[in-house]
N, C-alpha and C positions, 0 to 999 in steps of 0.2 A: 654738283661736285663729283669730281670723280677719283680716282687714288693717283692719276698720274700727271694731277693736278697739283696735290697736298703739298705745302709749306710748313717747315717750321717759323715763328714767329721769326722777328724781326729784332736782332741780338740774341736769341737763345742759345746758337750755336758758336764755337767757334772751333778753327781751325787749329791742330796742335801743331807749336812752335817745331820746326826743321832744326835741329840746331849743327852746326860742321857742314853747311854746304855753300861756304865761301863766303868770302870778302866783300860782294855785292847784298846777299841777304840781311847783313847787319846780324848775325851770328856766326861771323866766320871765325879765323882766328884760334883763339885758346879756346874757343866753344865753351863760354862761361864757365872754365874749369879755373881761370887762376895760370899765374904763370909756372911751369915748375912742379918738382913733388910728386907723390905718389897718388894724390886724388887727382893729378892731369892727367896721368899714366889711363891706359884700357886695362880691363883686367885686377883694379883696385879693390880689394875687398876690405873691409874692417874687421879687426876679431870681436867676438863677444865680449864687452867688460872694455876694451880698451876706451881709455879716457887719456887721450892724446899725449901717451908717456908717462903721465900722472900715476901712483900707484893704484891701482882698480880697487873699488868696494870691496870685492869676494877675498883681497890680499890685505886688504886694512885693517877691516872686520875677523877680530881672533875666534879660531874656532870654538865651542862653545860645550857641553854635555857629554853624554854617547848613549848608543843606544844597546841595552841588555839583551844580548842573546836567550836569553834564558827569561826571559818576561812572560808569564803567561795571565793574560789577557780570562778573568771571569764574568760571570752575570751573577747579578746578587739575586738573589730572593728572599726575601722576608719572612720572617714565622706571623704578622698578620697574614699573609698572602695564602701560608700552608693550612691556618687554620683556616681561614675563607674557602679553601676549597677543601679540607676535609670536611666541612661542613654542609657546602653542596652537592659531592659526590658521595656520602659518607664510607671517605676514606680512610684505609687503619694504616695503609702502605702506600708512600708516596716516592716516587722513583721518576728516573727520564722520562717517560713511556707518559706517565700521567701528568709531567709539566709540558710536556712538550703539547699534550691535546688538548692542556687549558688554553693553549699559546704564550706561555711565560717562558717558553723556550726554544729555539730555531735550532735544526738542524744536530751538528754534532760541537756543540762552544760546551766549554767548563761552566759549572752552577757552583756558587758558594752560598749556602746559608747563612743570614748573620741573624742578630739576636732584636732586631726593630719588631717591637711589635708583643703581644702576648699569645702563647701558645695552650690550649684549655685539654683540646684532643688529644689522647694517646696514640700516636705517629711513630711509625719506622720510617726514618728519610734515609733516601738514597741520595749523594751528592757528591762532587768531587771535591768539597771543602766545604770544612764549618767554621763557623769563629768559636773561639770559648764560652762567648755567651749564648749561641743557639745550639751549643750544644751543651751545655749545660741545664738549660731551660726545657729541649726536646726529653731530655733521661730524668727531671723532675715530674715530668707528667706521666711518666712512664714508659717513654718510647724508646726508639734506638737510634743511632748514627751510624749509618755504614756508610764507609768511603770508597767510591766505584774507582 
């Protein structure tokens, strides 16, 4: 066997249709376009969304919400989480610096404190937001809320 031999099987291939090359090929003619109209036409595109006149989905469909300029997007952490790690680093000051190298915090995003959990340790948090109830719970143990 050699490569200038090689076959493919027998039906696997075929030939792609010619189409617009005359009256004898048996695709001459309209070149399966149909008579007429803008899909006979060269050069015919469709728009996005059109449904042949019909009014389009994106036009039917009422717009819906909106979105808050002013939305800012936080990361919660828990007062279990604060004590769990004042616990293993015995910490008294808990700030960015020290969530972000537990890994409870990526980069430079907002932290919100909320109140899940039970707080035992006397903690100064640093955070860009608390709820009433973890900060409430952090100043019965004695610690503090500072807002960065």
């Amino acid at each position: 066997m050699k490569l200038n031999n090689l076959k493919s099987a027998q039906g696997s291939t075929h030939s792609r249709r010619r189409i617009g090359r005359g009256s004898g090929s048996g695709l001459g003619g309209t070149s399966t376009r149909g008579h007429k109209g803008a899909k006979a036409r060269s050069g015919y595109k469709r728009k996005i969304g059109f449904e042949g006149g019909q009014m389009p989905l994106q036009r039917r469909v009422p717009k819906a919400g909106f979105k808050n300029i002013n939305h800012k997007e936080y990361l919660a952490v828990n007062l279990s989480t604060l004590q769990k790690l004042a616990e293993e680093k015995n910490l008294t000051k808990i700030g960015m610096a020290e969530l972000v190298a537990a890994g409870l915090v990526r980069g430079k995003k907002l932290v919100k404190i909320l109140g899940n959990g039970e707080l035992k340790a006397k903690v100064d948090v640093e955070a860009n937001a608390f709820s009433k109830t973890a900060e409430e719970a952090i100043k019965a143990v004695g610690g503090n809320t500072i807002i960065i």
